[in-house]
KENUBA-872091 format. One record per residue: residue in three letters; x, y, z of N, C-alpha, C, O in turn. Coordinates in steps of 0.02 Angstrom, whole numbers, padded with zeros to 5 digits, always signed. Layout:
// KENUBA-872091
ALAXYZXYZXYZXYZ/...
***
This chain:
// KENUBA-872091
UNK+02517+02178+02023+02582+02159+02000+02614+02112+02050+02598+02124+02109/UNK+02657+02059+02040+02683+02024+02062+02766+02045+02077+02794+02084+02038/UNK+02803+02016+02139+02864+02065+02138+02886+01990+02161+02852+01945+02185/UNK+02977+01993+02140+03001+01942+02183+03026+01947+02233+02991+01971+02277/UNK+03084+01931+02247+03116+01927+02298+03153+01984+02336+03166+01996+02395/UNK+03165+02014+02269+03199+02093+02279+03154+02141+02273+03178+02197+02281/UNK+03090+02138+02259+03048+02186+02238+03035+02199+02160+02987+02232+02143/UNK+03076+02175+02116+03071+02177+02062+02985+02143+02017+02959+02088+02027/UNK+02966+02185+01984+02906+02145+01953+02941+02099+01902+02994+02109+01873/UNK+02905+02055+01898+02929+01988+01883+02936+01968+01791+02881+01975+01764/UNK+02986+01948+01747+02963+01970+01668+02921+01932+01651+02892+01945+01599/UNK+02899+01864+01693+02857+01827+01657+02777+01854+01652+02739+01854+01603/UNK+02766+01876+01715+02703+01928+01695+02693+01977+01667+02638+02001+01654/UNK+02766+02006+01650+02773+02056+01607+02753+02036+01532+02704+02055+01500/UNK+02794+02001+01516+02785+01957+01448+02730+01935+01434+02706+01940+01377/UNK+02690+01898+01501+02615+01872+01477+02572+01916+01435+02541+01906+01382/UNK+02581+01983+01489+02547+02037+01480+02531+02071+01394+02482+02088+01361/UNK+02627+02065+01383+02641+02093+01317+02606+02046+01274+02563+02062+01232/UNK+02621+02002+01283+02602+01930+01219+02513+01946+01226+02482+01951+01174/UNK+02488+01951+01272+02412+01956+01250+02370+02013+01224+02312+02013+01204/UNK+02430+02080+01231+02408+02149+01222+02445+02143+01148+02429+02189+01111/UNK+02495+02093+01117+02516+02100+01041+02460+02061+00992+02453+02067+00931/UNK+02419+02015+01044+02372+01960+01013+02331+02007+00995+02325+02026+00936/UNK+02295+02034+01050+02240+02078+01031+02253+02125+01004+02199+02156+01009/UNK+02303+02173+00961+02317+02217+00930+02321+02167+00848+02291+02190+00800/UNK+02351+02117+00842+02365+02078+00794+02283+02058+00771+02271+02055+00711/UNK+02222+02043+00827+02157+02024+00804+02112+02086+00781+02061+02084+00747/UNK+02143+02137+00805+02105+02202+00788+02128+02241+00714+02097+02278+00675/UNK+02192+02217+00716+02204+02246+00649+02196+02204+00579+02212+02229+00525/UNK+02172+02145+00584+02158+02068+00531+02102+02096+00528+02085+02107+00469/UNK+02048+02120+00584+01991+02141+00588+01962+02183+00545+01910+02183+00512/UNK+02032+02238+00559+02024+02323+00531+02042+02284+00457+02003+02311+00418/UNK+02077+02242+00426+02081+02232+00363+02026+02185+00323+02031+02169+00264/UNK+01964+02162+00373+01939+02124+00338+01886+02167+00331+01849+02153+00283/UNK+01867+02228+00372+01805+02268+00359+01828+02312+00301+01785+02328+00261/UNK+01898+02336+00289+01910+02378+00239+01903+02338+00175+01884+02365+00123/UNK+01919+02275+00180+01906+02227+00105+01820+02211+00103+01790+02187+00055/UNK+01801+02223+00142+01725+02205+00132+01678+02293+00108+01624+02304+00080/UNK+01726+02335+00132+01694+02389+00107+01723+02403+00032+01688+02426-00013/UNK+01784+02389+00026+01809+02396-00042+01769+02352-00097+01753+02368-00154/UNK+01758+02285-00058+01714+02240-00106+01645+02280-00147+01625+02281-00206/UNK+01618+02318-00067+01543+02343-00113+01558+02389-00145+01513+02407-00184/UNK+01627+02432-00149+01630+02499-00205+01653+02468-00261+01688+02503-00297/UNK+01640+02397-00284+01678+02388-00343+01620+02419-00379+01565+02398-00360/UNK+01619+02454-00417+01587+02453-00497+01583+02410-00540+01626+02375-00567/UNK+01516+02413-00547+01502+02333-00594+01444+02362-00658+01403+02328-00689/UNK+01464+02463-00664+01407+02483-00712+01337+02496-00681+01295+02534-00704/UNK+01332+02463-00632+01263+02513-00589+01224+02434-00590+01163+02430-00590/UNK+01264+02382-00592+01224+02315-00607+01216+02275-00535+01256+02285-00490/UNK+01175+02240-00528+01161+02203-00456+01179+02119-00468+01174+02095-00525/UNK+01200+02080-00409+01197+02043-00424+01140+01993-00450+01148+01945-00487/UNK+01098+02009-00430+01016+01997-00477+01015+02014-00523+00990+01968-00555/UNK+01031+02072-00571+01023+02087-00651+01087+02040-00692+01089+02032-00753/UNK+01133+02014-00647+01194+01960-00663+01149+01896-00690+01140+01866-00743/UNK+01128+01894-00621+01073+01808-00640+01028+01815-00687+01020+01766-00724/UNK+00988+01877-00698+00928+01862-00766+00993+01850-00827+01004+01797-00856/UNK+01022+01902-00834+01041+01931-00906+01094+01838-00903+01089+01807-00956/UNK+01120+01818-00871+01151+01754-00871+01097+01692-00894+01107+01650-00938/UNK+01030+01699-00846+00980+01643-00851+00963+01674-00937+00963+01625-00974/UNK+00953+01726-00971+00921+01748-01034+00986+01741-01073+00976+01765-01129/UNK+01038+01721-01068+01085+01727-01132+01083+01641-01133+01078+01613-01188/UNK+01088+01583-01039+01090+01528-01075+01025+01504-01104+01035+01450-01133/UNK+00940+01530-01110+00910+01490-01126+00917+01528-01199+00875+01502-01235/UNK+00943+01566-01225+00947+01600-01291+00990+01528-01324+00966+01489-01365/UNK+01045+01523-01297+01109+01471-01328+01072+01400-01336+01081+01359-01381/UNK+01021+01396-01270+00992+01331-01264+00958+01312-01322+00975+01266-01359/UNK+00879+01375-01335+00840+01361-01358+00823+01404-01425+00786+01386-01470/UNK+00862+01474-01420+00842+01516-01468+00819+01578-01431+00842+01634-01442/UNK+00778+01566-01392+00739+01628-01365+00728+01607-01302+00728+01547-01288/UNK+00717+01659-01254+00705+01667-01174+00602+01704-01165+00578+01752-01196/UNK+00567+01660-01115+00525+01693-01109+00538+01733-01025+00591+01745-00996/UNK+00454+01749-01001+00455+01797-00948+00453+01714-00919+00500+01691-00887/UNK+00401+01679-00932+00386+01602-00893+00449+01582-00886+00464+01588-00827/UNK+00507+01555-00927+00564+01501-00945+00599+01551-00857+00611+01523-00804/UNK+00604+01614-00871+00658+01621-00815+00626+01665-00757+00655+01706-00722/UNK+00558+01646-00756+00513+01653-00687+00551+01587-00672+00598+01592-00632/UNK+00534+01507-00707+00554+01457-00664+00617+01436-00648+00626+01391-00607/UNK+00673+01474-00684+00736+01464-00694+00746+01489-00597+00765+01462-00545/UNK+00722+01552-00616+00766+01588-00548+00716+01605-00477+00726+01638-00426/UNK+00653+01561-00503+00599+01540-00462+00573+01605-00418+00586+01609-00358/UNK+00546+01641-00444+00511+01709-00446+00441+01700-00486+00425+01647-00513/UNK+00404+01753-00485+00353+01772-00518+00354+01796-00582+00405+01827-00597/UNK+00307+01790-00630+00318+01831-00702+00314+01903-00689+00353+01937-00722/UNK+00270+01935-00644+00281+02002-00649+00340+02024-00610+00355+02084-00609/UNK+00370+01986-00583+00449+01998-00556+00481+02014-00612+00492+02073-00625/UNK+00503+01963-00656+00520+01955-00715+00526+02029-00771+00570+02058-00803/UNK+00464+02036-00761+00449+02098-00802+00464+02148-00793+00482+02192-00832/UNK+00457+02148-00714+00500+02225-00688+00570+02212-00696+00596+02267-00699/UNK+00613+02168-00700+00674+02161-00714+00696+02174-00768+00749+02203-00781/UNK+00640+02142-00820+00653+02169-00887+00654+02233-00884+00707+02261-00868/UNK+00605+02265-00898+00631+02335-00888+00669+02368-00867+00686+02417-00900/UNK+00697+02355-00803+00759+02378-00775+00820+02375-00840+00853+02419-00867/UNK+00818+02335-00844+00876+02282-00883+00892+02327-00972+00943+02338-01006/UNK+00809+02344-00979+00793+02347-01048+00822+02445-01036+00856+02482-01071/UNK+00796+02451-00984+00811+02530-00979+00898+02553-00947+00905+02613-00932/UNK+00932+02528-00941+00999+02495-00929+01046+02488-00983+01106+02498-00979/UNK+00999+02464-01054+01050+02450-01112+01063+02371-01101+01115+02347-01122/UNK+01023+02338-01073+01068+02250-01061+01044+02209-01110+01071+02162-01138/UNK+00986+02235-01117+00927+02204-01173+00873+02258-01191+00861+02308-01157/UNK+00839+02239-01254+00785+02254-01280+00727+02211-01260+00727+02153-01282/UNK+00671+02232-01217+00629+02199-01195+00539+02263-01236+00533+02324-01238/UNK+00502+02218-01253+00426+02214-01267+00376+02200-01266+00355+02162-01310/UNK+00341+02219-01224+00281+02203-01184+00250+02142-01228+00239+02163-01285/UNK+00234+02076-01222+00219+02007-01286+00257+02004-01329+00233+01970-01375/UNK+00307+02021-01339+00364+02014-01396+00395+01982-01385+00400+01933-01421/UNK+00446+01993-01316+00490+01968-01297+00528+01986-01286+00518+02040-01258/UNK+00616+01965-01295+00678+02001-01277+00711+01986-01319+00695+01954-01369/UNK+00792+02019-01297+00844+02007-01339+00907+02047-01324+00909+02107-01339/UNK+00964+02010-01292+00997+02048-01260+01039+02122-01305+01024+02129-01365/UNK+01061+02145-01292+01095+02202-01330+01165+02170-01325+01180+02123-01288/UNK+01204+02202-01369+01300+02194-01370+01325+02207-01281+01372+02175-01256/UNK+01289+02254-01245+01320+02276-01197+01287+02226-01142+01310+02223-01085/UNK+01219+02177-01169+01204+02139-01124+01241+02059-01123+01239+02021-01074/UNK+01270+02046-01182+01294+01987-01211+01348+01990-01181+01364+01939-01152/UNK+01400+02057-01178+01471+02065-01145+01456+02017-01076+01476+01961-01059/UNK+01424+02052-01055+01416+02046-00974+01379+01977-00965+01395+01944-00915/UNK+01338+01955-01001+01316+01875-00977+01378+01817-01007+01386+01766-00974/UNK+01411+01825-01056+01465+01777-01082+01513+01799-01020+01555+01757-01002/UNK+01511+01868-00982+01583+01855-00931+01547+01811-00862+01578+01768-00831/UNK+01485+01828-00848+01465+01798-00804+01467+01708-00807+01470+01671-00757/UNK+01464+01683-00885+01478+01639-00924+01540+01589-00888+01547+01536-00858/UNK+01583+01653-00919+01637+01630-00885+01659+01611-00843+01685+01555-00844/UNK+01658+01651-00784+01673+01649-00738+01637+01586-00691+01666+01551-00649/UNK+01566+01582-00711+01548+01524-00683+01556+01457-00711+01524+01409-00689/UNK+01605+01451-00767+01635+01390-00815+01683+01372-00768+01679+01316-00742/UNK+01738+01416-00751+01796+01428-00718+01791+01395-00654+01825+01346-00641/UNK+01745+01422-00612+01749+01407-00534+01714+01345-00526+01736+01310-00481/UNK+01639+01311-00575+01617+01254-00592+01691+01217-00602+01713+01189-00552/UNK+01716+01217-00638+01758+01164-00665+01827+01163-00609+01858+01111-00600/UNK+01846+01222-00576+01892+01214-00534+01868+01169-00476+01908+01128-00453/UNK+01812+01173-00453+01769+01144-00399+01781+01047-00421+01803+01004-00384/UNK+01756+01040-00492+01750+00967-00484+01817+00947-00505+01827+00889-00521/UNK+01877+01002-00507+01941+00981-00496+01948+00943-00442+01963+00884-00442/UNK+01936+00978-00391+01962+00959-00330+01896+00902-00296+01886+00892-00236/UNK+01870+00882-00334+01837+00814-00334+01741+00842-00278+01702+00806-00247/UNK+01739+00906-00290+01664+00909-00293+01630+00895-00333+01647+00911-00389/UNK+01569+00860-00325+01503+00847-00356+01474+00897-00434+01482+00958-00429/UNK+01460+00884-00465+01458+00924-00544+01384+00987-00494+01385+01048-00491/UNK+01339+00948-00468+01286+00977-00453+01295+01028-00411+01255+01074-00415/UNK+01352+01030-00361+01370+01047-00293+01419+01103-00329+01411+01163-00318/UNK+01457+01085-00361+01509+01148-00395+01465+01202-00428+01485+01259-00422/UNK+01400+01189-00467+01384+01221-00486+01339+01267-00473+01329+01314-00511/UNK+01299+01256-00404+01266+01287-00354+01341+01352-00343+01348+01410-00364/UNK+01386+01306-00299+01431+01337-00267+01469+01411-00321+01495+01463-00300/UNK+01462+01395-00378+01498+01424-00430+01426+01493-00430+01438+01553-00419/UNK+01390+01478-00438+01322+01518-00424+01332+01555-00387+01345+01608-00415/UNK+01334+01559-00319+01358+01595-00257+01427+01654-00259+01434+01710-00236/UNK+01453+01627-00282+01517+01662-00292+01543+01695-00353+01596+01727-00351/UNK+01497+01689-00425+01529+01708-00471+01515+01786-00469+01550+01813-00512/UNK+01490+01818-00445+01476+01895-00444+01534+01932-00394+01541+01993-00399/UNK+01564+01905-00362+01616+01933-00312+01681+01912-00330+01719+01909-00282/UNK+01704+01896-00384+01777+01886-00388+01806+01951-00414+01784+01990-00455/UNK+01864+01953-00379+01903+02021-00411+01934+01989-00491+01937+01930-00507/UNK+01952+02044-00527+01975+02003-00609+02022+01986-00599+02039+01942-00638/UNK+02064+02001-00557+02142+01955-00560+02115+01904-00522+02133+01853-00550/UNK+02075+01887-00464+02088+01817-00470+02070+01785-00499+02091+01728-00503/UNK+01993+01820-00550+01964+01769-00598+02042+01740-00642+02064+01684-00656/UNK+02055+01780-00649+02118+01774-00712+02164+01703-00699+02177+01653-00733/UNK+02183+01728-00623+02233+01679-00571+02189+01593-00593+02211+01542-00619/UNK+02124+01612-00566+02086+01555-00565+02089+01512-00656+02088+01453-00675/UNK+02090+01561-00683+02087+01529-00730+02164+01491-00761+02163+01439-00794/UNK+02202+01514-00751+02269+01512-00769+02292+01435-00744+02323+01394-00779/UNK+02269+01425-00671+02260+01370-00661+02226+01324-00673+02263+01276-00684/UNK+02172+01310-00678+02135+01280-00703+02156+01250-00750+02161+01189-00750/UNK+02183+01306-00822+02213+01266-00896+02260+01253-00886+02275+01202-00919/UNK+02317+01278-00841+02373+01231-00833+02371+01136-00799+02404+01085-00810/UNK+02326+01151-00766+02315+01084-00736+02256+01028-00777+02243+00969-00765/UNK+02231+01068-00822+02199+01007-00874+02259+00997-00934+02260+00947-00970/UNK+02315+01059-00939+02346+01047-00976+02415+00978-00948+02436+00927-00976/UNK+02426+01003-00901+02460+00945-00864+02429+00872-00874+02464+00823-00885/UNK+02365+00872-00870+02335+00802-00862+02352+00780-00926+02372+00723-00936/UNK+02345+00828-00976+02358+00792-01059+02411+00758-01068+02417+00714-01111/UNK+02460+00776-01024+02527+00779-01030+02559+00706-01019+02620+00697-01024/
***
Protein backbone atom coordinates (compact mmCIF):
# COMPACT_ATOMS: atom_id res chain seq x y z
CA UNK A 1 0.00 0.00 0.00
CA UNK A 2 1.04 3.37 -0.73
CA UNK A 3 0.50 6.19 2.07
CA UNK A 4 0.87 9.94 1.66
CA UNK A 5 1.92 12.46 3.47
CA UNK A 6 -0.18 11.94 6.50
CA UNK A 7 -0.15 8.30 6.37
CA UNK A 8 -3.27 8.04 4.68
CA UNK A 9 -3.50 5.22 1.82
CA UNK A 10 -3.86 7.00 -1.13
CA UNK A 11 -7.67 6.85 -3.27
CA UNK A 12 -6.05 6.62 -6.43
CA UNK A 13 -4.72 3.19 -5.68
CA UNK A 14 -7.63 2.57 -4.01
CA UNK A 15 -9.77 3.16 -7.03
CA UNK A 16 -7.28 1.43 -9.38
CA UNK A 17 -7.70 -1.45 -7.32
CA UNK A 18 -11.62 -1.21 -7.32
CA UNK A 19 -11.89 -0.48 -11.12
CA UNK A 20 -9.90 -3.73 -11.89
CA UNK A 21 -11.57 -6.01 -9.19
CA UNK A 22 -15.25 -4.47 -10.90
CA UNK A 23 -13.59 -5.43 -14.47
CA UNK A 24 -12.90 -8.78 -13.47
CA UNK A 25 -16.16 -9.46 -11.71
CA UNK A 26 -17.99 -7.75 -14.85
CA UNK A 27 -15.68 -10.51 -17.22
CA UNK A 28 -16.65 -13.35 -15.01
CA UNK A 29 -20.13 -12.79 -14.91
CA UNK A 30 -20.58 -12.12 -19.21
CA UNK A 31 -18.66 -15.39 -18.80
CA UNK A 32 -21.06 -17.05 -16.28
CA UNK A 33 -23.81 -15.85 -18.90
CA UNK A 34 -22.31 -17.10 -21.95
CA UNK A 35 -21.73 -20.74 -20.53
CA UNK A 36 -25.36 -20.73 -19.18
CA UNK A 37 -26.63 -19.73 -22.90
CA UNK A 38 -24.47 -22.33 -24.37
CA UNK A 39 -25.80 -24.93 -21.99
CA UNK A 40 -29.35 -23.76 -22.45
CA UNK A 41 -28.62 -23.88 -26.25
CA UNK A 42 -27.93 -27.82 -26.05
CA UNK A 43 -31.23 -28.46 -23.85
CA UNK A 44 -33.26 -27.07 -26.58
CA UNK A 45 -35.49 -29.90 -27.77
CA UNK A 46 -35.63 -30.39 -31.26
CA UNK A 47 -37.77 -34.07 -30.84
CA UNK A 48 -34.64 -36.23 -30.26
CA UNK A 49 -33.35 -34.79 -33.82
CA UNK A 50 -29.52 -33.98 -34.58
CA UNK A 51 -28.29 -31.53 -36.47
CA UNK A 52 -27.33 -34.21 -39.11
CA UNK A 53 -30.91 -35.79 -39.37
CA UNK A 54 -31.75 -31.69 -40.15
CA UNK A 55 -29.35 -31.92 -43.22
CA UNK A 56 -30.59 -35.40 -44.75
CA UNK A 57 -34.36 -34.89 -44.17
CA UNK A 58 -33.59 -31.04 -45.74
CA UNK A 59 -31.06 -32.55 -48.60
CA UNK A 60 -34.31 -35.41 -49.23
CA UNK A 61 -37.25 -32.93 -49.24
CA UNK A 62 -35.05 -30.45 -51.75
CA UNK A 63 -34.14 -33.20 -54.23
CA UNK A 64 -37.94 -34.47 -53.86
CA UNK A 65 -39.14 -30.59 -54.97
CA UNK A 66 -36.15 -30.71 -57.44
CA UNK A 67 -36.61 -33.91 -59.08
CA UNK A 68 -39.49 -36.02 -57.73
CA UNK A 69 -37.57 -38.48 -55.78
CA UNK A 70 -34.32 -38.65 -53.54
CA UNK A 71 -31.83 -41.58 -53.90
CA UNK A 72 -29.18 -43.18 -51.23
CA UNK A 73 -26.41 -41.96 -54.26
CA UNK A 74 -28.17 -38.19 -54.96
CA UNK A 75 -27.55 -37.41 -51.09
CA UNK A 76 -24.34 -39.58 -50.45
CA UNK A 77 -23.06 -36.70 -52.97
CA UNK A 78 -25.17 -33.94 -51.74
CA UNK A 79 -23.75 -34.17 -48.13
CA UNK A 80 -20.56 -36.00 -49.33
CA UNK A 81 -20.63 -39.20 -47.22
CA UNK A 82 -20.88 -42.75 -48.17
CA UNK A 83 -24.05 -44.75 -49.34
CA UNK A 84 -23.95 -46.96 -46.45
CA UNK A 85 -23.80 -43.80 -44.29
CA UNK A 86 -26.81 -42.83 -45.97
CA UNK A 87 -28.59 -45.91 -45.15
CA UNK A 88 -27.91 -45.97 -41.66
CA UNK A 89 -29.45 -42.56 -41.56
CA UNK A 90 -32.22 -43.71 -43.31
CA UNK A 91 -33.13 -45.86 -40.90
CA UNK A 92 -32.59 -43.76 -38.13
CA UNK A 93 -34.81 -41.28 -39.76
CA UNK A 94 -37.30 -44.02 -41.03
CA UNK A 95 -37.46 -45.41 -37.36
CA UNK A 96 -38.01 -41.76 -35.95
CA UNK A 97 -41.24 -41.22 -38.06
CA UNK A 98 -39.26 -38.55 -40.53
CA UNK A 99 -39.64 -40.81 -43.46
CA UNK A 100 -40.55 -44.12 -44.83
CA UNK A 101 -37.42 -45.72 -46.05
CA UNK A 102 -36.98 -49.48 -48.11
CA UNK A 103 -34.26 -51.38 -48.59
CA UNK A 104 -34.19 -50.72 -53.13
CA UNK A 105 -37.36 -48.89 -52.98
CA UNK A 106 -36.47 -45.92 -51.75
CA UNK A 107 -37.95 -43.13 -49.58
CA UNK A 108 -40.46 -40.74 -48.80
CA UNK A 109 -40.71 -38.37 -46.19
CA UNK A 110 -43.72 -38.72 -43.72
CA UNK A 111 -46.10 -35.46 -42.65
CA UNK A 112 -43.89 -35.29 -39.51
CA UNK A 113 -40.78 -35.39 -41.83
CA UNK A 114 -42.05 -32.67 -44.35
CA UNK A 115 -42.95 -30.33 -41.11
CA UNK A 116 -39.47 -30.31 -40.15
CA UNK A 117 -37.57 -30.11 -43.62
CA UNK A 118 -40.00 -27.06 -45.02
CA UNK A 119 -38.95 -25.33 -41.40
CA UNK A 120 -35.43 -26.12 -41.95
CA UNK A 121 -36.54 -24.69 -45.51
CA UNK A 122 -37.21 -21.84 -44.03
CA UNK A 123 -35.15 -20.83 -42.01
CA UNK A 124 -32.35 -21.30 -44.38
CA UNK A 125 -34.48 -18.99 -47.10
CA UNK A 126 -34.46 -16.37 -44.30
CA UNK A 127 -30.82 -16.13 -43.17
CA UNK A 128 -29.68 -16.88 -47.16
CA UNK A 129 -31.56 -13.90 -48.19
CA UNK A 130 -30.81 -11.71 -45.06
CA UNK A 131 -27.03 -12.39 -45.79
CA UNK A 132 -27.16 -11.14 -49.53
CA UNK A 133 -29.10 -8.23 -47.94
CA UNK A 134 -26.33 -6.96 -46.49
CA UNK A 135 -24.40 -7.46 -49.76
CA UNK A 136 -22.83 -11.12 -49.21
CA UNK A 137 -22.11 -13.34 -52.06
CA UNK A 138 -25.38 -15.71 -53.05
CA UNK A 139 -22.72 -18.69 -52.67
CA UNK A 140 -21.19 -17.40 -49.34
CA UNK A 141 -24.75 -16.66 -47.71
CA UNK A 142 -25.67 -19.88 -48.43
CA UNK A 143 -22.84 -21.95 -47.02
CA UNK A 144 -23.13 -19.43 -44.09
CA UNK A 145 -27.01 -19.96 -43.84
CA UNK A 146 -25.99 -23.82 -43.69
CA UNK A 147 -23.97 -23.37 -40.55
CA UNK A 148 -26.37 -21.65 -38.62
CA UNK A 149 -29.79 -22.70 -39.58
CA UNK A 150 -30.06 -25.46 -36.81
CA UNK A 151 -29.30 -23.04 -33.83
CA UNK A 152 -31.65 -20.23 -34.05
CA UNK A 153 -34.01 -19.73 -31.20
CA UNK A 154 -37.84 -19.20 -32.88
CA UNK A 155 -38.14 -15.76 -31.85
CA UNK A 156 -35.27 -14.75 -33.52
CA UNK A 157 -36.06 -16.79 -36.49
CA UNK A 158 -39.35 -14.82 -36.35
CA UNK A 159 -37.34 -11.33 -35.55
CA UNK A 160 -35.19 -12.36 -38.57
CA UNK A 161 -37.81 -12.76 -40.59
CA UNK A 162 -39.93 -9.78 -39.82
CA UNK A 163 -37.11 -7.93 -41.05
CA UNK A 164 -36.18 -9.17 -43.82
CA UNK A 165 -40.02 -8.58 -45.34
CA UNK A 166 -40.11 -5.31 -44.02
CA UNK A 167 -37.03 -4.26 -45.81
CA UNK A 168 -37.88 -5.90 -49.26
CA UNK A 169 -41.12 -4.36 -48.49
CA UNK A 170 -39.54 -0.94 -48.09
CA UNK A 171 -37.52 -1.42 -51.28
CA UNK A 172 -40.99 -1.77 -53.20
CA UNK A 173 -41.87 1.25 -51.80
Amino acid sequence: MVNDQDGDVTSSKIGSRDYRESRLSQRIQASEIRLASIRDANRTERGSRTDRMEDYLEVVYELVLQKGYATTVDISEYLNVSSPSVTSMMKKLDEKGFLRYEKYRGMSLTDKGIEVAKAIHKRHGILSELFRMIGVQADIANEDAEGIEHHLHPETLKKLEEFVNSHKLSEKI
